[in-house]
KOLNU-796735 format. One record per residue (C-alpha): x, y, z. Coordinates in nm, 2 decimals. Example, Ala and Ser with C-alpha at 12.3 -4.5 7.8 and 13.67 -1.06 7.14 Angstrom:
# KOLNU-796735
<node><px>1.23</px><py>-0.45</py><pz>0.78</pz></node>
<node><px>1.37</px><py>-0.11</py><pz>0.71</pz></node>
//
This chain:
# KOLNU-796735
<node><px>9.32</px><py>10.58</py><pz>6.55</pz></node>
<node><px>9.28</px><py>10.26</py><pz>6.43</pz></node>
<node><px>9.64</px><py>10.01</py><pz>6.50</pz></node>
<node><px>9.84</px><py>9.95</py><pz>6.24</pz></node>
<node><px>10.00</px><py>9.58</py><pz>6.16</pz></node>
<node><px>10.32</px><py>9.56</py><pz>6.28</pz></node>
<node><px>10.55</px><py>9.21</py><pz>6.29</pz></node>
<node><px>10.81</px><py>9.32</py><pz>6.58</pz></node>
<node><px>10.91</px><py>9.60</py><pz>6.79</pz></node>
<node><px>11.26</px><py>9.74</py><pz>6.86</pz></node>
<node><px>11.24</px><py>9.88</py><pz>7.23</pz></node>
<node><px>11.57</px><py>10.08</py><pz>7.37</pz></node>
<node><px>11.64</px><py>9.99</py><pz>7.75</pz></node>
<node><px>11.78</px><py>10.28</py><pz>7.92</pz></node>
<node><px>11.61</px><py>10.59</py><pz>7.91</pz></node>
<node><px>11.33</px><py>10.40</py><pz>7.71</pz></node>
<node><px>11.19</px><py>10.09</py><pz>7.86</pz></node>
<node><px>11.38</px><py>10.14</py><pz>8.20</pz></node>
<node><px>11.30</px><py>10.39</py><pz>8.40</pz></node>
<node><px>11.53</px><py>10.57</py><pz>8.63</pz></node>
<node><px>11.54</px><py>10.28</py><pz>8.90</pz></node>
<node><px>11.65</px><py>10.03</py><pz>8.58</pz></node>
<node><px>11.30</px><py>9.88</py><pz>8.64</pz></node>
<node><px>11.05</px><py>9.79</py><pz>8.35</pz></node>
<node><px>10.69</px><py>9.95</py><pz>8.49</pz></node>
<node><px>10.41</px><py>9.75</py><pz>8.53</pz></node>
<node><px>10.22</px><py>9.91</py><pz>8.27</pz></node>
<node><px>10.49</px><py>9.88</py><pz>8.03</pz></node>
<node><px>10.47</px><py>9.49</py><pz>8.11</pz></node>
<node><px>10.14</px><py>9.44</py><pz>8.04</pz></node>
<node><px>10.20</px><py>9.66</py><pz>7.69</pz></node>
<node><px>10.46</px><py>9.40</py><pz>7.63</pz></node>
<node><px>10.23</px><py>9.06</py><pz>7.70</pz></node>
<node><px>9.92</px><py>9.17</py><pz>7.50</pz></node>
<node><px>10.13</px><py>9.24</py><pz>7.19</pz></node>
<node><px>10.32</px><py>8.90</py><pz>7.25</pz></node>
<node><px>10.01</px><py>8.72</py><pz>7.26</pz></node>
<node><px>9.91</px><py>8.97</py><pz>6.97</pz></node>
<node><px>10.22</px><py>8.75</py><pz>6.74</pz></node>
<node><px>10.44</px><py>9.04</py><pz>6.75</pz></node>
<node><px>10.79</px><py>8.96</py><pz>6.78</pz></node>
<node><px>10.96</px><py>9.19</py><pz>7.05</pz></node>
<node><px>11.37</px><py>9.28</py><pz>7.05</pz></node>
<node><px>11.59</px><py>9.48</py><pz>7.32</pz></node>
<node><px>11.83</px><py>9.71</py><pz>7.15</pz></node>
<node><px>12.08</px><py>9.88</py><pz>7.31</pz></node>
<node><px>12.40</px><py>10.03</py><pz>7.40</pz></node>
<node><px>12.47</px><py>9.77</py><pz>7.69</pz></node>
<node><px>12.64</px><py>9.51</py><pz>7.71</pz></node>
<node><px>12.47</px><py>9.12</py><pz>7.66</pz></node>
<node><px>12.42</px><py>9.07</py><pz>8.07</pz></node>
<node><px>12.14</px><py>9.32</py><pz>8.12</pz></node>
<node><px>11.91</px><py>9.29</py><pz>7.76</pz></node>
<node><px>11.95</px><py>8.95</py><pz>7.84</pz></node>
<node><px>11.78</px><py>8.96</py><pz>8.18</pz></node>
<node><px>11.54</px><py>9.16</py><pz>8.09</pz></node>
<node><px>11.42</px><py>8.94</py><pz>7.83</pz></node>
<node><px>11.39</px><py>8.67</py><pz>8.01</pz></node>
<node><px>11.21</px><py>8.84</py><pz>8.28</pz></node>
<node><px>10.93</px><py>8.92</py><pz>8.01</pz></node>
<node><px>10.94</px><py>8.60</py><pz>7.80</pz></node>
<node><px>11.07</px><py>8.74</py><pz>7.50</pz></node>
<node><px>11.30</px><py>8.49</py><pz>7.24</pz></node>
<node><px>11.44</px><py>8.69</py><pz>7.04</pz></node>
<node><px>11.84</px><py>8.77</py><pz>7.00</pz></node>
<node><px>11.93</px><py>9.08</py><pz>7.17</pz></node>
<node><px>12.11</px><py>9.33</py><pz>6.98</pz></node>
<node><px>12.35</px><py>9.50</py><pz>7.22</pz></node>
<node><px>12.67</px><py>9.73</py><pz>7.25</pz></node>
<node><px>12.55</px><py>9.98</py><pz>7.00</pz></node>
<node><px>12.42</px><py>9.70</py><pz>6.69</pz></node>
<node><px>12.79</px><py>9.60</py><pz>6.72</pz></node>
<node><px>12.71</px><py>9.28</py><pz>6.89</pz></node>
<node><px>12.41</px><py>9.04</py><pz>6.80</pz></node>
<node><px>12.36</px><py>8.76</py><pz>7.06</pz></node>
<node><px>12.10</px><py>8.44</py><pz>7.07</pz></node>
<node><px>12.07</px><py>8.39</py><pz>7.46</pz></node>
<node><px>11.87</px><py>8.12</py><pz>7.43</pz></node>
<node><px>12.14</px><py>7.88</py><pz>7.24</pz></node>
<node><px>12.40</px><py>8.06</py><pz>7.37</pz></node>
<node><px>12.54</px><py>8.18</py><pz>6.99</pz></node>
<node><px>12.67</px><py>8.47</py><pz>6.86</pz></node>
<node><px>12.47</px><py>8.55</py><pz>6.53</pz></node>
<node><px>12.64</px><py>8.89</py><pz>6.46</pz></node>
<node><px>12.96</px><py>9.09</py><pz>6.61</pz></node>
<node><px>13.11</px><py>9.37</py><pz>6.43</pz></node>
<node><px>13.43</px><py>9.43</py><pz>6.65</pz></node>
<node><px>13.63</px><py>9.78</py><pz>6.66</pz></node>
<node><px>13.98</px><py>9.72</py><pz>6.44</pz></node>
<node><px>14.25</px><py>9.63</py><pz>6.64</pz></node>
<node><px>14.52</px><py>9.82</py><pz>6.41</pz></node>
<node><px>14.28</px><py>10.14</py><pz>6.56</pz></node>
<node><px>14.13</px><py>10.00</py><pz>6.91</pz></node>
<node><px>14.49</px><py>9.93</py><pz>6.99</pz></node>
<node><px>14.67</px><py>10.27</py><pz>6.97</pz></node>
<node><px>14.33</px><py>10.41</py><pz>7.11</pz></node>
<node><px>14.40</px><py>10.22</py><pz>7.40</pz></node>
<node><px>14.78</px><py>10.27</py><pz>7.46</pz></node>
<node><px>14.72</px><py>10.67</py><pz>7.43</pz></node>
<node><px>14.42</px><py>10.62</py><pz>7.69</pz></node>
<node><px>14.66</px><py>10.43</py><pz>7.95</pz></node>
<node><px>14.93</px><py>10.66</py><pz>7.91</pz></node>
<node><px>14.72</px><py>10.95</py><pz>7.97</pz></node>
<node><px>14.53</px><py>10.83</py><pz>8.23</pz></node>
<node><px>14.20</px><py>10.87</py><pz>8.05</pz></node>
<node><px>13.91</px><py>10.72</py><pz>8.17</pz></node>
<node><px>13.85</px><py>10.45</py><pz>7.97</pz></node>
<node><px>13.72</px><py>10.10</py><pz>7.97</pz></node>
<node><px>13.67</px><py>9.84</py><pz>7.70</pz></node>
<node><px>13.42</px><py>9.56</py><pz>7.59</pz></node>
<node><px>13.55</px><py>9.24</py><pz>7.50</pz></node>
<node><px>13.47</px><py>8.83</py><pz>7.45</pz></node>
<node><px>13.09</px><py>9.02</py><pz>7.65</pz></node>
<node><px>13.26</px><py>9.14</py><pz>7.98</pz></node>
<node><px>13.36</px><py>9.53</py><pz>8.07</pz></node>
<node><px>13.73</px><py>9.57</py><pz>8.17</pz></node>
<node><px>13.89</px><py>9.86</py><pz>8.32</pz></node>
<node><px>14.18</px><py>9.97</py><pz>8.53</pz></node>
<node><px>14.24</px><py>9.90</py><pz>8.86</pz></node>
<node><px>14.19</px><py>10.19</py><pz>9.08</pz></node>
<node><px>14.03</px><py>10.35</py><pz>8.81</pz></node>
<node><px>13.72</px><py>10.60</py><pz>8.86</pz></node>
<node><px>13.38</px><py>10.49</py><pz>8.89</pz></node>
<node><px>13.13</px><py>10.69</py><pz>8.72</pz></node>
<node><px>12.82</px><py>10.47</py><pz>8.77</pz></node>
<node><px>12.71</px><py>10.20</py><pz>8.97</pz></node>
<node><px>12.69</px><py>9.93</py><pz>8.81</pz></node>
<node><px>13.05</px><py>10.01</py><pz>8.71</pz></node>
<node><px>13.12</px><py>9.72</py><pz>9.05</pz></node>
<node><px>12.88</px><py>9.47</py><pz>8.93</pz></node>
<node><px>12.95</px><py>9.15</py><pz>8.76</pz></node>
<node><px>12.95</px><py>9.23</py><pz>8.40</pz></node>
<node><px>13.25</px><py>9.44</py><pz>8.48</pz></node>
<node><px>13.62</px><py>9.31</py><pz>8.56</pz></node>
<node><px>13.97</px><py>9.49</py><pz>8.67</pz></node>
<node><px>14.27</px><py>9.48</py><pz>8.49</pz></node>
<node><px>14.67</px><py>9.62</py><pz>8.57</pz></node>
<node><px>14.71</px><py>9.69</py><pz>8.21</pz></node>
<node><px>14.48</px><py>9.67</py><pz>7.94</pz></node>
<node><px>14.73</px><py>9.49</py><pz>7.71</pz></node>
<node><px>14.62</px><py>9.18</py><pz>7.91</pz></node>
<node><px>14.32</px><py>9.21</py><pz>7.72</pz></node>
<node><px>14.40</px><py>9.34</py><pz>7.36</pz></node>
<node><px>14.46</px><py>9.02</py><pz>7.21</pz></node>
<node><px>14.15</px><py>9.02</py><pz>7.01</pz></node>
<node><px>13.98</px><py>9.32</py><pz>6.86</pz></node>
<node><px>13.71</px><py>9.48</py><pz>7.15</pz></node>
<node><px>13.36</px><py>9.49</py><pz>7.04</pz></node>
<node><px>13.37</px><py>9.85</py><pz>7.22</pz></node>
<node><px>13.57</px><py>10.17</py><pz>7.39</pz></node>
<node><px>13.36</px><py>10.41</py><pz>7.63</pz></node>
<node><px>13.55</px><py>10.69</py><pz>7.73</pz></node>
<node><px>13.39</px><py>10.85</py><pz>8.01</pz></node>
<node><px>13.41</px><py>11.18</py><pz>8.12</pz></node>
<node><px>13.44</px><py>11.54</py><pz>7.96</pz></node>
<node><px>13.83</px><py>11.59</py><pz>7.98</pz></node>
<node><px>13.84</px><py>11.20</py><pz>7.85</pz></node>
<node><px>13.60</px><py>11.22</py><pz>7.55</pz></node>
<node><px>13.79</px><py>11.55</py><pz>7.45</pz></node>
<node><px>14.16</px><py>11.41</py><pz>7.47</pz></node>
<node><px>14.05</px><py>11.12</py><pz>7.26</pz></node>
<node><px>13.87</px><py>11.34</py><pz>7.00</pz></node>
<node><px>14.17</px><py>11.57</py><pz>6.95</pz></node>
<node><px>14.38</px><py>11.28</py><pz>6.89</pz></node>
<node><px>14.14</px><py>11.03</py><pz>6.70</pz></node>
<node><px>13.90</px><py>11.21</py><pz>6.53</pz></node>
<node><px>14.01</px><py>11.12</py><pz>6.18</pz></node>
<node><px>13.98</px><py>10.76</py><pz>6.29</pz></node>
<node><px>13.70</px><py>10.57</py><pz>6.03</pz></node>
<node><px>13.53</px><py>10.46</py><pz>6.33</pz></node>
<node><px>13.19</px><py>10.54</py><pz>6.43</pz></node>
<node><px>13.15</px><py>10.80</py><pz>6.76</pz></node>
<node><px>12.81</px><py>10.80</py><pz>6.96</pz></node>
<node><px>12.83</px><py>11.09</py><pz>7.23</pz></node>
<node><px>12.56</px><py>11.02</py><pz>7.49</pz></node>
<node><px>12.50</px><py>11.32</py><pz>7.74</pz></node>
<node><px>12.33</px><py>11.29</py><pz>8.10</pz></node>
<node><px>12.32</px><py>11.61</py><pz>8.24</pz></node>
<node><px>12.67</px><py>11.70</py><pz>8.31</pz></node>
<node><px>12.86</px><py>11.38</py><pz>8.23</pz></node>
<node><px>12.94</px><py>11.31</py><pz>7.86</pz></node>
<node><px>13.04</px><py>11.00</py><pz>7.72</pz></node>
<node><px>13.16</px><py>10.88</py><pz>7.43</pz></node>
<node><px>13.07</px><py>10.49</py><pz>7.28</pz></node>
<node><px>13.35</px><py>10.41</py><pz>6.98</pz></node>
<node><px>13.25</px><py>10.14</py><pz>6.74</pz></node>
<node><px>13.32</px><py>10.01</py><pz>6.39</pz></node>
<node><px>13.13</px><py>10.25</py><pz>6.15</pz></node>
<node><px>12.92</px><py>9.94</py><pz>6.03</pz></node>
<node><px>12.79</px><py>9.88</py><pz>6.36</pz></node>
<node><px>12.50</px><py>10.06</py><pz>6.43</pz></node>
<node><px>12.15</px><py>9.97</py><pz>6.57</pz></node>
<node><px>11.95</px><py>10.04</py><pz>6.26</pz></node>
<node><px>12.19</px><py>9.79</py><pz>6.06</pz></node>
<node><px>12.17</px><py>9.55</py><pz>6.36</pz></node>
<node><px>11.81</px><py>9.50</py><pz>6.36</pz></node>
<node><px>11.73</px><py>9.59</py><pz>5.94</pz></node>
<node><px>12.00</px><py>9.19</py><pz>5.95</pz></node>
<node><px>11.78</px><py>9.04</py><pz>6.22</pz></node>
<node><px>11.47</px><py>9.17</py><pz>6.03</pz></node>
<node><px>11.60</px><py>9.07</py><pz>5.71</pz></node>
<node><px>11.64</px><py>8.73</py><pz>5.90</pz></node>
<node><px>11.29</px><py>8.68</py><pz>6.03</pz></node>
<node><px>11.18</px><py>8.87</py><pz>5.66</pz></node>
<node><px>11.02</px><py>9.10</py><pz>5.81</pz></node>
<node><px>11.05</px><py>9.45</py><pz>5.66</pz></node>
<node><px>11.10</px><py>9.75</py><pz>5.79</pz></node>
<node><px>10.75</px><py>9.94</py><pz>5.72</pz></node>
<node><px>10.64</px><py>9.61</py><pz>5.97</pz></node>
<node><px>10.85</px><py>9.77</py><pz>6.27</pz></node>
<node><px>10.75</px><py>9.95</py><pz>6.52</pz></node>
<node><px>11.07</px><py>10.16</py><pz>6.73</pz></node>
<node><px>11.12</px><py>10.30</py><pz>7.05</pz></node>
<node><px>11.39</px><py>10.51</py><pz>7.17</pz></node>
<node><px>11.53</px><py>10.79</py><pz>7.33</pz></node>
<node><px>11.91</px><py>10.87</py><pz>7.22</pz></node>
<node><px>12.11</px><py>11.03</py><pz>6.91</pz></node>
<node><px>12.16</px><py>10.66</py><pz>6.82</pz></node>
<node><px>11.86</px><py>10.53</py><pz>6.84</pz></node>
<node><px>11.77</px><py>10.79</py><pz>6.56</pz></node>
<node><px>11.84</px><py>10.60</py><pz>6.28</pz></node>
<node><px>11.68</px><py>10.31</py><pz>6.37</pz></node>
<node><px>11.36</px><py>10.54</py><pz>6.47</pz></node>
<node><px>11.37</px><py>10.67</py><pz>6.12</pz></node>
<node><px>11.43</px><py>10.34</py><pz>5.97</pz></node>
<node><px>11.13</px><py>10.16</py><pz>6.14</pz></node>
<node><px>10.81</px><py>10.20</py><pz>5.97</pz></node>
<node><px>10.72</px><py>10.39</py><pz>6.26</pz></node>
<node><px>10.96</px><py>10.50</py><pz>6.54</pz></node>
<node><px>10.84</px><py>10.69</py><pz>6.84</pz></node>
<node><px>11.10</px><py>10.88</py><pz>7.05</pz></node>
<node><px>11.08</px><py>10.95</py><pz>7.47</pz></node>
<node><px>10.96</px><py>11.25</py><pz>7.58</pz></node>
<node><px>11.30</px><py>11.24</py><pz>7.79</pz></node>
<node><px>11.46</px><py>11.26</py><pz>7.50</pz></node>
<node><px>11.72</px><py>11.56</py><pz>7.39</pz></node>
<node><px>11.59</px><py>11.83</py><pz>7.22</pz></node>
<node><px>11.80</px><py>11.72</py><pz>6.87</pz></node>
<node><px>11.67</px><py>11.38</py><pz>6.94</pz></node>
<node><px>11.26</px><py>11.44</py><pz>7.01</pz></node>
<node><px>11.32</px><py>11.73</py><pz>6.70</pz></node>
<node><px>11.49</px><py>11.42</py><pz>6.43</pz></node>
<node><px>11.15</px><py>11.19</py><pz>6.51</pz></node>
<node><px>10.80</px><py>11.25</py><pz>6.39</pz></node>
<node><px>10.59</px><py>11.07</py><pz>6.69</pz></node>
<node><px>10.68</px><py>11.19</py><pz>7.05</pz></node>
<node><px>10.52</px><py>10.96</py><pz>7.31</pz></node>
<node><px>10.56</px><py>11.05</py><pz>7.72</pz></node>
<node><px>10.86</px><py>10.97</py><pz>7.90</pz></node>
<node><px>11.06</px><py>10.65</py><pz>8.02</pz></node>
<node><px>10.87</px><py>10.78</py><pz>8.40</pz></node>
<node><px>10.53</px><py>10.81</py><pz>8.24</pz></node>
<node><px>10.46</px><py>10.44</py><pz>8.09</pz></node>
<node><px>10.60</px><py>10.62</py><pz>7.74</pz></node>
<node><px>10.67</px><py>10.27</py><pz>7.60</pz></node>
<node><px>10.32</px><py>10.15</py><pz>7.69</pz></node>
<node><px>10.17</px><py>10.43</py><pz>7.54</pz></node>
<node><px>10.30</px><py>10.36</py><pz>7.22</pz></node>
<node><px>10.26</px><py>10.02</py><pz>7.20</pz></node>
<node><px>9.91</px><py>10.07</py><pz>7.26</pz></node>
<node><px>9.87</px><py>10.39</py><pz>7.02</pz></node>
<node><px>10.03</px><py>10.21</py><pz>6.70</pz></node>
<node><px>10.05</px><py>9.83</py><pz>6.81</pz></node>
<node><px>9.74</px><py>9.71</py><pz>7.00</pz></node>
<node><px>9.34</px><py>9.80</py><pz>6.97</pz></node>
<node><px>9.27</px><py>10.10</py><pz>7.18</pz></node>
<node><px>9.17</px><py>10.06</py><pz>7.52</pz></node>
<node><px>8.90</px><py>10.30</py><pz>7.66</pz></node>
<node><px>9.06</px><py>10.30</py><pz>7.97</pz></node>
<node><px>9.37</px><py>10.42</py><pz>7.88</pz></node>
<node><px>9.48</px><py>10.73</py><pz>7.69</pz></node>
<node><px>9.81</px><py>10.80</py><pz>7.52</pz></node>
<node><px>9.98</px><py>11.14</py><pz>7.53</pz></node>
<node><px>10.18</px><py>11.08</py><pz>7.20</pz></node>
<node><px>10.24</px><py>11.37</py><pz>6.93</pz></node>
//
């Protein structure tokens, strides 16, 4: 098929650009350089925090702000400013909180771009002891301004904090990796698709000019928001069923082939497996 024009594109990191050694492929980098020097605009999206879309970024030459934490935080790197940040309440995060301490749920909080979460707690991942993460006796130490974002972790977690919070106008992204659930709470108006439709409205670009690339239930608006979105092949079955194009998986090049599908002039040497 002939490549459509397209101004940027919106890649997800984990699960999406990443694969499952947090590595960005060799193919997928090349992908990335010849629509660069093709003029389009590239942007990270993701659940993360700022540390890691930031590094990767770098490490590919892109200049664009990252949008991070869920669309709930909007960061130029480059000059070091903070162009958008859409904090959780306090008059909610903090009674969130309180409950979570007291029951000894495991939980951990995002705020002023570092993780924080009880000493002795659990550790459900590994990057859980790296540097974008920090220990705290209580988290009142760190509740005097609003946090950006709560991630409780863990089945038993997510579950007590539904049946006590559920009626909270916040917005809930459950994220599910084989057995382990987790659950992302944010402001209702942050969200990925509203995150990048502000930083597209910024550039003017619009959103039949973007090109999206993702793999969980929140990436789904922004997918169907993009003039074309592509979902992973890893995806969920709800996920890969909410998206028209289907491209191969975050262990397959997936982001390459799509770029080159949609983005770039087909290469006989290469051939996509996208739906």
């Amino acid at each position: 098929m002939e490549p459509m024009r397209f101004d940027l594109i919106a890649l997800d990191l984990d699960g999406t650009l990443l694969d499952s050694q947090e590595r960005v492929s060799p193919r997928n980098r090349r992908a990335i350089e010849s629509a660069l020097a093709a003029g389009i605009r590239i942007v990270l999206v993701t659940g993360r925090g700022v540390d890691m879309p930031t590094r990767v970024s770098r490490e590919l030459g892109l200049n664009l702000p990252v949008i991070c934490c869920h669309g709930a935080l909007t960061k130029d790197f480059g000059a070091n400013r903070t162009l958008g940040h859409i904090p959780v309440p306090l008059q909610y995060a903090k009674p969130m909180i309180e409950f979570s301490e007291r029951e000894g749920l495991s939980v951990a909080i995002y705020a002023e771009e570092f993780f924080y979460r009880l000493e002795g707690s659990q550790l459900h991942m590994d990057d859980m002891r790296g540097p974008a993460w920090r220990q705290v006796k209580t988290f009142a130490e760190v509740m005097h301004t609003a946090p950006t974002f709560i991630r409780f972790m863990g089945r038993e977690s997510v579950e007590a904090m539904e049946g006590e919070f559920r009626d909270f106008p916040l917005h809930f992204k459950y994220e599910t990796w084989l057995d382990f659930v987790e659950c992302a709470v944010t402001s209702r108006e942050a969200t990925k698709q509203r995150a990048l439709a502000r930083l597209c409205a910024d550039f003017q670009v619009p959103a039949e000019r973007v090109l999206a690339i993702g793999d969980s239930r929140n990436d789904v608006p922004m997918l169907r928001w993009a003039g074309v979105g592509v979902v992973m092949a890893n995806a969920l079955p709800e996920v890969r069923e909410a998206v028209k194009h289907v491209t191969a998986s975050n262990e397959e090049d997936g982001v390459a082939q799509a770029i080159e599908k949609f983005a770039l002039k087909p290469s006989p040497q290469k051939r996509s497996r996208i739906a």
